[in-house]
N, C-alpha and C positions, 0 to 999 in steps of 0.2 A: 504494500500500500504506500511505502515511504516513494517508492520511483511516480508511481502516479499522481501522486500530489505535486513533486518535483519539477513534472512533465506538465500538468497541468496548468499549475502556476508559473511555471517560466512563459509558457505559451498565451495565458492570458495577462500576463504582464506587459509583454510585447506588444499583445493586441491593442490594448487598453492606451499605451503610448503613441503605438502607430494612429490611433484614433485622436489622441488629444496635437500629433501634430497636425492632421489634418482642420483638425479645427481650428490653427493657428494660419492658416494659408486660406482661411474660408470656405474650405470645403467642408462645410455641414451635414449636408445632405448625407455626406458618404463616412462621416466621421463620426456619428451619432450612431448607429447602428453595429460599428465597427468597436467602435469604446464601449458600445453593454454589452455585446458579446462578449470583450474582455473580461469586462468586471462580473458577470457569471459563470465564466469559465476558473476567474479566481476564487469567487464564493464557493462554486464547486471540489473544487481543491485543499480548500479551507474546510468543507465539511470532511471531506476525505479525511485530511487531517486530524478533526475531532475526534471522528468513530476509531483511527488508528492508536489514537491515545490512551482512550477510553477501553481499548479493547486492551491494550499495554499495559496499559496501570494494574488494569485486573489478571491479566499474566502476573506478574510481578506481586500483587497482593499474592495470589495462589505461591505462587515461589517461594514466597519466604515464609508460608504455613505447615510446607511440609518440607521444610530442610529438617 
């Protein structure tokens, strides 16, 4: 799950950029659409993230109950 977050969020951070310079040059139209796919392709990532933690933590709880 660690690569997919990685992967994800690299990809929409780039997006999300690629989009805020279009919006700098005045292309809206095409930069708007381009920057929320970003920024849900990193929420996505971000949850990824969560549930990988969460599943970690509770690895790691069990772990140290039956050393």
């Amino acid at each position: 799950m660690g690569k997919v977050h990685f992967w994800l969020h690299n990809i929409g951070t780039i997006m999300v950029l690629t989009g805020m310079y279009f919006f700098t040059i005045g292309e809206e139209g095409f930069a708007f659409p381009f920057a929320l796919t970003g920024a849900l392709i990193v929420l996505g990532a971000t949850v990824v993230f969560v549930v990988n933690m969460f599943m970690n933590i509770n690895y790691a709880e069990t772990f140290e109950r039956n050393k």
